[in-house]
GURO-246442 format. One record per residue (C-alpha): x, y, z; chain. Coordinates in steps of 0.2 Angstrom, whole numbers, plus 5000, padded with zeros to 4 digits. Layout:
REM GURO-246442
(node (X; Y; Z); "A"),
...
REM end
This chain:
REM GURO-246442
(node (5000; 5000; 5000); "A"),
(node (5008; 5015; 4994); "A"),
(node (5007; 5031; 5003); "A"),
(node (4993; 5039; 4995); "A"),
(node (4983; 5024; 5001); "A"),
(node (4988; 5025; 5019); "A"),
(node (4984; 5044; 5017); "A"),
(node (4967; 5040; 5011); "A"),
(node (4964; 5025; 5025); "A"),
(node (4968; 5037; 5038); "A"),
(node (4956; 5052; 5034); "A"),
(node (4943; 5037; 5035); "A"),
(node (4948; 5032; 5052); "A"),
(node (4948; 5049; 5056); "A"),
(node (4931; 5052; 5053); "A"),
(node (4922; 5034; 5059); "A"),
(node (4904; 5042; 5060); "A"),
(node (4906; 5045; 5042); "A"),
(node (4914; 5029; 5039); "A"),
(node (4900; 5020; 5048); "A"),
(node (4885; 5030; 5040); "A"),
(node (4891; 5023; 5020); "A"),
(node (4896; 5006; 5029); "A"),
(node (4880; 5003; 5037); "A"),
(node (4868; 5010; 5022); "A"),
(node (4875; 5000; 5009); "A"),
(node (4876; 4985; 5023); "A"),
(node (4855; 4987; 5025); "A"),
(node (4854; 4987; 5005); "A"),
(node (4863; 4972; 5001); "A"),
(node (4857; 4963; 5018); "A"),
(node (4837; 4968; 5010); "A"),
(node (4842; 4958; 4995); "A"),
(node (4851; 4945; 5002); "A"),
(node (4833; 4941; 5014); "A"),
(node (4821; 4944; 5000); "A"),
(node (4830; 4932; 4990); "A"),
(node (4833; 4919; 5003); "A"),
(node (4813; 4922; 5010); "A"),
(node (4808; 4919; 4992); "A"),
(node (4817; 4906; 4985); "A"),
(node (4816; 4896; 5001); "A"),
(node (4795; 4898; 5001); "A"),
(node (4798; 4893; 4982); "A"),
(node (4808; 4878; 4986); "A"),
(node (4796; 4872; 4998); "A"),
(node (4781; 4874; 4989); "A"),
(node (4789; 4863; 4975); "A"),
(node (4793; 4850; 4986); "A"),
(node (4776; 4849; 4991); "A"),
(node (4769; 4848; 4974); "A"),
(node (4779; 4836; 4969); "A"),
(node (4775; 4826; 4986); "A"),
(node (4757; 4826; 4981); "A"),
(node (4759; 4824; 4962); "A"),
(node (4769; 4809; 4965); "A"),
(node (4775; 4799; 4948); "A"),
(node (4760; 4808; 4940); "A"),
(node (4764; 4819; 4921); "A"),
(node (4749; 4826; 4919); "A"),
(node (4734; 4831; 4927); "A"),
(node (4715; 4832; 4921); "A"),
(node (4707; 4849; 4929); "A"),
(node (4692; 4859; 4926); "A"),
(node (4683; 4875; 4933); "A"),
(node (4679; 4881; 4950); "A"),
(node (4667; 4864; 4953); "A"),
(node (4680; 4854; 4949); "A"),
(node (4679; 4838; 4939); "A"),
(node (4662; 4824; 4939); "A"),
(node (4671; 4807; 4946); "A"),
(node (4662; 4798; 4935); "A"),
(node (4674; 4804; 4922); "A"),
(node (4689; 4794; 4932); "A"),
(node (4676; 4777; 4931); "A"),
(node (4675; 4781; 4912); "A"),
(node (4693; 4783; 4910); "A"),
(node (4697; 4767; 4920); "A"),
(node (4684; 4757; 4912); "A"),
(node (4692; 4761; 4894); "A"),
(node (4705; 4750; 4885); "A"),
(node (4721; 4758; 4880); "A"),
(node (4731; 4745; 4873); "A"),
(node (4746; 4737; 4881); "A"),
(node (4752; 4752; 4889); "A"),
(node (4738; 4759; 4897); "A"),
(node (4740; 4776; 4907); "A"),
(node (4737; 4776; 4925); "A"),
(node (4725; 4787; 4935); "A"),
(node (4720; 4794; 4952); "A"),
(node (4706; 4803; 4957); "A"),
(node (4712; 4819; 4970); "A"),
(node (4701; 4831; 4978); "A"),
(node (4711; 4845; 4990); "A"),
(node (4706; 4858; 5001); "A"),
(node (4710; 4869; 5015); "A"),
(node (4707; 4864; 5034); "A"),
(node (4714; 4872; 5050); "A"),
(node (4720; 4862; 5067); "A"),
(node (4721; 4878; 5079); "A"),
(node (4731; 4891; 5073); "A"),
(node (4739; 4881; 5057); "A"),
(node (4731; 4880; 5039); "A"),
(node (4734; 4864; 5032); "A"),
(node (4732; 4857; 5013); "A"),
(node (4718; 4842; 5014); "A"),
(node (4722; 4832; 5002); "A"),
(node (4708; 4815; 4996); "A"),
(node (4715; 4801; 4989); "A"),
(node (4710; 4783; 4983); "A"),
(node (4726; 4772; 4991); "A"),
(node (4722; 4759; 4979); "A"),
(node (4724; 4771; 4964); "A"),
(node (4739; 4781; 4972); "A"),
(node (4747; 4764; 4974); "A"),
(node (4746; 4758; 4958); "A"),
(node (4750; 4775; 4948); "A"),
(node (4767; 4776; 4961); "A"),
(node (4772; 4759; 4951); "A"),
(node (4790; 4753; 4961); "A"),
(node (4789; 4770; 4973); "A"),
(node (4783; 4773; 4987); "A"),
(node (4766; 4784; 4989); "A"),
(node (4772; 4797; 5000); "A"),
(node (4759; 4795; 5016); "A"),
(node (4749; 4783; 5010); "A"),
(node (4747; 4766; 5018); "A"),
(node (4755; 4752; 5009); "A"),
(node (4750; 4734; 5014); "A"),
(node (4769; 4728; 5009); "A"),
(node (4776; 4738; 5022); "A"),
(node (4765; 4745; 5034); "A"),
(node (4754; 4730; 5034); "A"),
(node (4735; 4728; 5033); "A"),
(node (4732; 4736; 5051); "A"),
(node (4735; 4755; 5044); "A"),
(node (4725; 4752; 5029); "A"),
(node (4710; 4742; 5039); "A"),
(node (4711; 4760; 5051); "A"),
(node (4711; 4771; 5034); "A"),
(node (4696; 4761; 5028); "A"),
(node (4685; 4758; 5043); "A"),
(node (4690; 4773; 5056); "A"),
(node (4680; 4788; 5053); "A"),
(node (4690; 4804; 5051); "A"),
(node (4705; 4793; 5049); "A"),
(node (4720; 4806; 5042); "A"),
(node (4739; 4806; 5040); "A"),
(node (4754; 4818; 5042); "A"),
(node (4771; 4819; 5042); "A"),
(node (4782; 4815; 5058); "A"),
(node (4787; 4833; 5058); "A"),
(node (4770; 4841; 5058); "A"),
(node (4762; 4829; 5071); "A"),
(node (4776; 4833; 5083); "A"),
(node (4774; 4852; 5079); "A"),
(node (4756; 4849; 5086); "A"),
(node (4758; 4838; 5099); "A"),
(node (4751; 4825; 5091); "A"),
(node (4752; 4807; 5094); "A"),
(node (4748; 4793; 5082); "A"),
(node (4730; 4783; 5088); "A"),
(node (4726; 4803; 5096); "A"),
(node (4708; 4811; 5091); "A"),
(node (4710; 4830; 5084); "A"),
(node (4696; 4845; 5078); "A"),
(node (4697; 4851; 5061); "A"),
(node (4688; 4867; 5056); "A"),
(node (4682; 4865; 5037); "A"),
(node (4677; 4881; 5032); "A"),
(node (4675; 4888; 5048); "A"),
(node (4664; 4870; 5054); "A"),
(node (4672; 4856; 5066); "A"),
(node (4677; 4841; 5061); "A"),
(node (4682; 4826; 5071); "A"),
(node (4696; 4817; 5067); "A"),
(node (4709; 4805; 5071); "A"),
(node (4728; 4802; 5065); "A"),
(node (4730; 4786; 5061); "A"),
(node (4747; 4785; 5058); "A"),
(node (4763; 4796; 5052); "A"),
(node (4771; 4798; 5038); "A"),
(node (4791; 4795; 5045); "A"),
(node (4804; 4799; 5031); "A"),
(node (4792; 4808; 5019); "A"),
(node (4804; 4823; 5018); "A"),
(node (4799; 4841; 5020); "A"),
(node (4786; 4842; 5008); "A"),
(node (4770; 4834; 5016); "A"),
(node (4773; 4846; 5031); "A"),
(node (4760; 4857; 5027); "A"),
(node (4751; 4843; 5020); "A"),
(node (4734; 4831; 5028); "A"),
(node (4730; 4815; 5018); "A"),
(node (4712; 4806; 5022); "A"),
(node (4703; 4794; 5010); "A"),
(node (4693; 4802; 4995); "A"),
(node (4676; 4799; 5004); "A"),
(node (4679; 4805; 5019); "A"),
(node (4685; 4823; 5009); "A"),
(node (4671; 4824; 4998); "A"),
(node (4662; 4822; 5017); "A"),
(node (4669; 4835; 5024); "A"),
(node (4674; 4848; 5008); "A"),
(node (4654; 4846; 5005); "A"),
(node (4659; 4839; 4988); "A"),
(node (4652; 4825; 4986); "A"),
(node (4652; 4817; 4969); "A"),
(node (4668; 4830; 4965); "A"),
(node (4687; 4829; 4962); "A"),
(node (4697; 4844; 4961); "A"),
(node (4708; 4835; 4947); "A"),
(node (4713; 4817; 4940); "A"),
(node (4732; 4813; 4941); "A"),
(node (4737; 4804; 4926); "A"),
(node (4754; 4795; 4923); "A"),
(node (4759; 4792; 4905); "A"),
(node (4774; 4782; 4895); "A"),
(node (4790; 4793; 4890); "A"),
(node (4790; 4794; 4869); "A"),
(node (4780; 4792; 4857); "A"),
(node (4767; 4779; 4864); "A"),
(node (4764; 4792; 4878); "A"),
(node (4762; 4806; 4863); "A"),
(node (4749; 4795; 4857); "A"),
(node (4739; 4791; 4873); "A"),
(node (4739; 4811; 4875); "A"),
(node (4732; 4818; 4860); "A"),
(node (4719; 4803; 4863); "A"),
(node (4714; 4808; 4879); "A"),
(node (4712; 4825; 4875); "A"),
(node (4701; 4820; 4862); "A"),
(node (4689; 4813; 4875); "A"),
(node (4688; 4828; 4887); "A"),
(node (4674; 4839; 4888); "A"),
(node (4678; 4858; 4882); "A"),
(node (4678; 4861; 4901); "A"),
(node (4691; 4850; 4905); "A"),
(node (4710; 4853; 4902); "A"),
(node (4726; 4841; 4901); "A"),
(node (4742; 4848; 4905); "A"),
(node (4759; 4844; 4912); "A"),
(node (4761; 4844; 4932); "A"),
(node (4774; 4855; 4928); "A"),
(node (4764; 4867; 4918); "A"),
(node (4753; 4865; 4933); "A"),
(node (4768; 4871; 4945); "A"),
(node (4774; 4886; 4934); "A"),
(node (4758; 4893; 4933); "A"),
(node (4754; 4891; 4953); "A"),
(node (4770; 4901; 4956); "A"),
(node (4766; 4913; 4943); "A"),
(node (4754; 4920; 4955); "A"),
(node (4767; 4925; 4967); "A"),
(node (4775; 4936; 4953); "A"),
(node (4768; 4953; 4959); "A"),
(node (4772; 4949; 4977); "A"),
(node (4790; 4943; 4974); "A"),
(node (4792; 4957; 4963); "A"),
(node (4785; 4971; 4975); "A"),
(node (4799; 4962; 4989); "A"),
(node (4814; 4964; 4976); "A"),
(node (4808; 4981; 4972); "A"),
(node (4809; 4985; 4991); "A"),
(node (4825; 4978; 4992); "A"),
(node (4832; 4988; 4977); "A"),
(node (4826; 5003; 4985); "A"),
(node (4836; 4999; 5002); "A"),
(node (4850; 4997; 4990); "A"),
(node (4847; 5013; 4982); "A"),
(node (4846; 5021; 4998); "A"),
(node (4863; 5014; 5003); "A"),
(node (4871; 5021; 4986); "A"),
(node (4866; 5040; 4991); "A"),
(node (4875; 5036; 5007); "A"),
(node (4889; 5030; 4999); "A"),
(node (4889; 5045; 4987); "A"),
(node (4887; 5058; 5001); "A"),
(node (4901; 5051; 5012); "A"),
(node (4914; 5048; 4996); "A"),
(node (4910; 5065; 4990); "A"),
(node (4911; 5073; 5008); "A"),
(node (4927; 5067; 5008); "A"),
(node (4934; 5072; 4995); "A"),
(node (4929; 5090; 4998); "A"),
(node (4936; 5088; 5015); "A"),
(node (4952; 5085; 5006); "A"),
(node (4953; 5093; 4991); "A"),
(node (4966; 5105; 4995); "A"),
(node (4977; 5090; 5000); "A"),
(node (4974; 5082; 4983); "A"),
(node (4979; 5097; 4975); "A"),
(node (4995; 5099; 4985); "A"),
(node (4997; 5081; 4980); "A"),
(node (4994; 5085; 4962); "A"),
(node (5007; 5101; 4963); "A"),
(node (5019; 5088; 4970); "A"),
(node (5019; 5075; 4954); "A"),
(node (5004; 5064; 4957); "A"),
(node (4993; 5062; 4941); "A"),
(node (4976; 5062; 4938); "A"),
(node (4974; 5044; 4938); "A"),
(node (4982; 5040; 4954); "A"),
(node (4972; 5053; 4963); "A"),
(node (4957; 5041; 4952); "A"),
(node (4964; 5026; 4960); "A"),
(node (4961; 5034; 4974); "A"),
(node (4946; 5039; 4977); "A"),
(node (4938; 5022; 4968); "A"),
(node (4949; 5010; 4976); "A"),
(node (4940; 5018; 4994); "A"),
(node (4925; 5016; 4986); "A"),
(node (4929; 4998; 4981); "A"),
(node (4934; 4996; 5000); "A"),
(node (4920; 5001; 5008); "A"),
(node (4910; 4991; 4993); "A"),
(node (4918; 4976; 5000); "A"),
(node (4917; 4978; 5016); "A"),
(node (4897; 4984; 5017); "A"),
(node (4893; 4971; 5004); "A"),
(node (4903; 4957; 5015); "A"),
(node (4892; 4963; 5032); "A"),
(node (4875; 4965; 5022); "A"),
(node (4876; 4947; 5015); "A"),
(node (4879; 4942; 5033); "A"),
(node (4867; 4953; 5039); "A"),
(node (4855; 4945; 5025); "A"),
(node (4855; 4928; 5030); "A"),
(node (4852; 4934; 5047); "A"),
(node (4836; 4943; 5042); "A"),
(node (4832; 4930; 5029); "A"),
(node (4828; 4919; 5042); "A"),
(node (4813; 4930; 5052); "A"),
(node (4808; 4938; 5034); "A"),
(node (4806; 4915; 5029); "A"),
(node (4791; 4916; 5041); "A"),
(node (4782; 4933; 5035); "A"),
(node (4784; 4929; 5016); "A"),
(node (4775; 4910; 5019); "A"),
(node (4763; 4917; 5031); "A"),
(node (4759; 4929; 5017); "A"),
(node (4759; 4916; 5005); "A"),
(node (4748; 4906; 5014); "A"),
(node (4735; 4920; 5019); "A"),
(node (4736; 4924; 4999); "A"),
(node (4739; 4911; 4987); "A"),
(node (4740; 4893; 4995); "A"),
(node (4747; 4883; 5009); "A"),
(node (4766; 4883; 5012); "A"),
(node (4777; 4874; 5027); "A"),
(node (4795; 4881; 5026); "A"),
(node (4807; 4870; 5035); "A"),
(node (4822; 4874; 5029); "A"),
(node (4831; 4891; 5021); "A"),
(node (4838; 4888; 5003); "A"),
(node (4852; 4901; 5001); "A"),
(node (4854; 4902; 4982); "A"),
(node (4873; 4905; 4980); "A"),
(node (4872; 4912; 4964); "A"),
(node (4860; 4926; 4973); "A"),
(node (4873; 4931; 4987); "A"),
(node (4886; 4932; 4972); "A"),
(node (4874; 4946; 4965); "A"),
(node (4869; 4953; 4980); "A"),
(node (4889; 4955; 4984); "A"),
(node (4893; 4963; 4966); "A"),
(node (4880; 4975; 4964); "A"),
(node (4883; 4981; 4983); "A"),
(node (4900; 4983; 4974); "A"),
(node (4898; 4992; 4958); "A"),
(node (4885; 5003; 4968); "A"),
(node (4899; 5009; 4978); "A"),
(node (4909; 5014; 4961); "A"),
(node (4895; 5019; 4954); "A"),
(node (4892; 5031; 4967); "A"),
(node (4911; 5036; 4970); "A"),
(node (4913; 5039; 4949); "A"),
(node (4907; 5056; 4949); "A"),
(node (4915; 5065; 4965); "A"),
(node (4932; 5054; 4960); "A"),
(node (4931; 5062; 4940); "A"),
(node (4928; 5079; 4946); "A"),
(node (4944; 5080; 4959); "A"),
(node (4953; 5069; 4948); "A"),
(node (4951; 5082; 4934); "A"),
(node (4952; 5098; 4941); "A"),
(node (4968; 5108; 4940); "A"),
(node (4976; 5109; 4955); "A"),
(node (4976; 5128; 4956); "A"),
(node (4959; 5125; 4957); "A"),
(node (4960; 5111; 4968); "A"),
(node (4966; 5125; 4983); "A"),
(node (4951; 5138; 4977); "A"),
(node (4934; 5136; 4984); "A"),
(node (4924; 5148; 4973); "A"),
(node (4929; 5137; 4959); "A"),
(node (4919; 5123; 4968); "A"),
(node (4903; 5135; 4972); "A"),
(node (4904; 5142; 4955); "A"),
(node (4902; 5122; 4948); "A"),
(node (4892; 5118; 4964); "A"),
(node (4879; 5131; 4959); "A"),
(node (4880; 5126; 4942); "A"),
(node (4876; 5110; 4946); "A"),
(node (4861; 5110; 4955); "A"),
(node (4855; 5121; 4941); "A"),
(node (4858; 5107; 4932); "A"),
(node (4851; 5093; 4939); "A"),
(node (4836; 5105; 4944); "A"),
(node (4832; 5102; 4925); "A"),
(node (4837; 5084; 4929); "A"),
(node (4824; 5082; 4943); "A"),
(node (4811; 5092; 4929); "A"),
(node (4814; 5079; 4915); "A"),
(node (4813; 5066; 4928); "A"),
(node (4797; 5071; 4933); "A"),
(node (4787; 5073; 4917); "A"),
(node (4797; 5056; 4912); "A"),
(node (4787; 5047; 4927); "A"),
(node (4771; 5056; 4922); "A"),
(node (4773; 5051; 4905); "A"),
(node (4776; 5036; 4907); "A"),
(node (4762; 5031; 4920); "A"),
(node (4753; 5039; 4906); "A"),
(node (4757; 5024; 4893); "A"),
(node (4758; 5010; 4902); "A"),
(node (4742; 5011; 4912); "A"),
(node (4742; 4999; 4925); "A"),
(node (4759; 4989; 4924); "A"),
(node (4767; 4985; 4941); "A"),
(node (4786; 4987; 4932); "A"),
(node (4782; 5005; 4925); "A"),
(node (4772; 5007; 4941); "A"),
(node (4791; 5002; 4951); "A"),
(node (4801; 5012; 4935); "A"),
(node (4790; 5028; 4940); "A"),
(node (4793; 5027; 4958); "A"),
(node (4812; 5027; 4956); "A"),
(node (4811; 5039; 4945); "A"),
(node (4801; 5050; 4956); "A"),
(node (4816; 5047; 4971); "A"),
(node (4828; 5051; 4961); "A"),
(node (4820; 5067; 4952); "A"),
(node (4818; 5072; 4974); "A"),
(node (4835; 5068; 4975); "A"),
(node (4840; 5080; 4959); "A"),
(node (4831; 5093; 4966); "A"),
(node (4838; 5095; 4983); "A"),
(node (4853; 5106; 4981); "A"),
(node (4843; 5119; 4971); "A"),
(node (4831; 5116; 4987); "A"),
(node (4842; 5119; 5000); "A"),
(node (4850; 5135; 4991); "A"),
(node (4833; 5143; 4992); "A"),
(node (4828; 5138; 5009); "A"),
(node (4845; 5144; 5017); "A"),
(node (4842; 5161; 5005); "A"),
(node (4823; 5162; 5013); "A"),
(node (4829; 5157; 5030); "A"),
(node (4841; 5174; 5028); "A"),
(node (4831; 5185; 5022); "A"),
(node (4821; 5182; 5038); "A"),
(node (4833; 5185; 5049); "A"),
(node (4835; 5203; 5044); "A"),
(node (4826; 5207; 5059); "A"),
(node (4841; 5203; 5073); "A"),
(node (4852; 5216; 5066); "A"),
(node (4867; 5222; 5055); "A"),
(node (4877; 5204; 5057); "A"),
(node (4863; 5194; 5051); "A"),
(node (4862; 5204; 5037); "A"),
(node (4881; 5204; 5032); "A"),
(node (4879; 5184; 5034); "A"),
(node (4864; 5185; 5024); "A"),
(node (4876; 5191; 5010); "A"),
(node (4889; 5181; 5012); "A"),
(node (4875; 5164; 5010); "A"),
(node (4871; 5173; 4994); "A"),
(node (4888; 5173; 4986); "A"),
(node (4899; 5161; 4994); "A"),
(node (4896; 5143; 5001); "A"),
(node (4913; 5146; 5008); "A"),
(node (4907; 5155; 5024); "A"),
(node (4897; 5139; 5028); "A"),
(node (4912; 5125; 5030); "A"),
(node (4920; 5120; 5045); "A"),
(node (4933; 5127; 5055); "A"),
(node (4949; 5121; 5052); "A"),
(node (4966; 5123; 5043); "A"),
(node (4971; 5117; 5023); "A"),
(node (4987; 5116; 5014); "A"),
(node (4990; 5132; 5004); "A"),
(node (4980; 5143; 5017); "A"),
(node (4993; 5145; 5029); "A"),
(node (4986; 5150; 5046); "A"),
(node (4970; 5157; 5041); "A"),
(node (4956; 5147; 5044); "A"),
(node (4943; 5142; 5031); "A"),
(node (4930; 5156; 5033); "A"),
(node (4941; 5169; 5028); "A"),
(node (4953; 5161; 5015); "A"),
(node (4957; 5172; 5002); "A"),
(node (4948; 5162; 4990); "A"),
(node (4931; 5166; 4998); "A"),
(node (4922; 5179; 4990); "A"),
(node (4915; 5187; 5006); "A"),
(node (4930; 5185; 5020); "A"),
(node (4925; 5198; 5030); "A"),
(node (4906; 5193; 5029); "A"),
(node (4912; 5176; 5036); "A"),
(node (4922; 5182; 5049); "A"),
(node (4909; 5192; 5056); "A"),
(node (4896; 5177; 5057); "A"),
(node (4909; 5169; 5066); "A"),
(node (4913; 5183; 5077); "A"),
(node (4895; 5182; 5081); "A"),
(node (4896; 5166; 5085); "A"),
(node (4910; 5161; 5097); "A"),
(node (4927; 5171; 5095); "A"),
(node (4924; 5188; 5100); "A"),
(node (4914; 5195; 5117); "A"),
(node (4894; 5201; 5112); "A"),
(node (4902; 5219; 5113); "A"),
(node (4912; 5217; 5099); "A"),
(node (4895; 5211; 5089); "A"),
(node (4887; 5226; 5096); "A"),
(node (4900; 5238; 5091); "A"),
(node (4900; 5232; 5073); "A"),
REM end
């Protein structure tokens, strides 16, 4: 680390408020990311793996409307010859019941049916004479309110196996009793009860209904064949389609959520970048005329540059480092609001465990990065290619500094008729709706010098009123930023502190403010 490095290490220790405010925004933004994406993909993951649970072996699925399907359309289609590789069906009906304070998926099912469309597997949950013998499948048969859950659930509940339970279905309560638990059946029956058929149709007041038929079909073309042919023989009501098309389009639903949570974690992120922008530019003004000694003495415009980006790439590293920690920390309380969410919205999901996509902690890390660059690029150009003559003279920097806030006034103006316009054409589309808003914040964010220049002007024009000092600052604010920079001492100014430098276009305007202030007795205020 050469010694322009160490110079630029040190003036960051100096100041660790500063320090802390860019480390902790940007921290928060890529630690938002990092739990939005963790909360998501892990409610995601989970709901798969209940899916495929359920679904079994199965490669299609026969659905229809709101009222589901006639089950005499699964006698028809098990009556029917199909040649010598016939496709297997099983009739499902699924619903929604609650054991206390925990929604749970009821799912029907024919363990006759779900046996024989499993083939050499194992139907998740269902009782299989040739390994649970015929005593589970006796008590699914003959017990009324007989059900099934997983080992993790039961235990979750307090739930023993041979114990009676309530069920509320659709608000009425149902008797039941758990027959037996479903050990090994992995994560995805959690949130998952299995009865028998009847006893659904009994208590989802659906008698004679099935909310779809699962149907397993040969790979190639002899399953090619059975499709079209069965398509042939449903009723314009009814529709086959792949369980995975079934899949995508139940997590297509979710689409506006996830996307509202990513578009609050990019504004976290956004809010991180104009920390990190306000503490790289703040110091580089603090040290401008040590940069411009620096460029007096040799160093080139590149170096100073490297300089500048290379502490923006240091606090990137470290705030992006911290926010993915602090991400998998607040992944794991935002897991519980996004599936509770989910559930209240959209269907039943039991998250046991997080998935932490590496690939998103990559991104999250990088973009915390390049936002750090990104936000360090314009403050490092402009020292970089300033003179340095005109590094050591402030009304240079209020001459550009008024200049630009003239500019991006016209910025934040084209900004806001841009968001206007565009809410205008797209009508009612959540990206544009998300494009406008950030377009919004950052036409605020544009306007804000030219904002605070008239306030401070208004705010002195008011102070008229406590005398001939107030008046002389009022000035001063009009003319020169100068008089409103800290105390202190810079190379090239000697012993003659900032206020009155002879670059300021009204020193003795902001030596009298400061007189005012704290150096001089009142009488001296009152003799001026």
């Amino acid at each position: 680390m050469n010694a322009l490095h160490l110079a630029g290490v040190r003036h960051l220790l100096r100041h660790p408020a500063q320090l802390a405010l860019a480390l902790v925004g940007l921290a928060l933004g890529v630690g938002t990311i990092v739990a939005v994406e963790v909360a998501t993909e892990s409610s995601r993951r989970a709901f798969e793996l209940s899916l495929e649970a359920v679904n079994g072996p199965a490669t299609h699925q026969i659905t229809g409307g709101p009222r589901g399907i006639d089950e005499r359309l699964y006698v028809r289609l098990r009556a029917q010859s199909f040649g010598s590789s016939p496709p297997l069906f099983a009739p499902v009906l699924a619903g929604y019941v609650a054991i206390g304070e925990r929604t749970m998926q009821l799912v029907g099912v024919d363990p006759f049916a779900a046996l024989e469309l499993a083939g050499e597997g194992r139907a998740p949950g269902v009782p299989d004479p040739a390994t649970d013998g015929l005593d589970t499948l006796r008590d699914w048969l003959t017990e009324p309110g007989a059900v099934v859950m997983s080992a993790t659930a039961a235990s979750e509940l307090g739930l023993a196996t041979g114990r009676r339970l309530e069920l509320l279905v659709g608000g009425v309560p149902r008797p039941a009793t758990l027959i037996a638990q479903a050990a090994g059946a992995g994560p995805g029956l959690d949130g998952v009860l299995l009865t028998d058929i009847a006893q659904a149709q009994e208590w989802l007041g659906a008698t004679g209904r099935l909310s779809r038929i699962d149907v397993r079909l040969p790979a190639g073309a002899p399953g090619e064949e059975l499709l079209a042919r069965l398509r042939t023989q449903l009723l314009p009501s009814l529709e086959l389609r792949a369980t995975r098309a079934q899949l995508r389009e139940t997590l297509a639903m979710t689409d506006a959520f996830t996307t509202n949570l990513k578009a609050m974690s990019l504004l976290a992120l956004l809010v991180g970048a104009f920390l990190i922008y306000g503490a790289v530019s703040f110091a580089v003004l603090q040290r401008r005329p040590i940069m411009a000694v620096l460029r007096a003495l040799g160093a080139t415009r590149g170096q100073v540059l490297g300089l500048v980006l290379a502490e923006a790439a240091a606090l990137g590293i470290v705030g992006a480092v911290c926010g993915v920690l602090l991400g998998l920390v607040m992944g794991r309380g935002l897991v519980g609001l996004v599936s509770q969410t989910i559930n209240d919205l959209y269907f039943v999901v039991a998250v046991r465990e997080m998935s932490v996509p590496a690939v998103s902690l990559v991104a999250a890390a990088g973009g915390g990065v390049l936002t750090a660059l990104a936000a360090a690029l314009l403050p490092a150009l402009e020292v970089a290619a300033s003179a340095p003559q005109l590094g050591l003279s402030r009304s240079v920097l209020e001459r550009r500094a008024l200049h630009l806030a003239r500019s991006l006034l016209v910025v934040s103006a084209s900004l806001a008729a841009g968001a206007g316009l565009l809410v205008w054409v797209s009508g009612r589309s959540l990206l544009a709706g998300f494009a406008t808003l950030f377009m919004l914040l950052l036409g605020v964010a544009a306007v804000t010098p030219a904002a605070l220049r008239a306030l401070a002007l208004a705010a002195a024009r008011l102070s008229v009123r406590l005398g001939p000092v107030a008046r002389l600052a009022r000035r001063c604010a009009r003319t020169s930023t100068s008089a409103l920079q800290p105390r202190g001492r810079t190379p090239g100014e000697g012993s003659t502190p900032r206020s009155c430098a002879p670059s300021s276009p009204c020193p003795p305007c902001a030596l009298t403010a400061r007189a005012a202030g704290s150096w001089f007795p009142r009488r001296t205020a009152r003799w001026m």
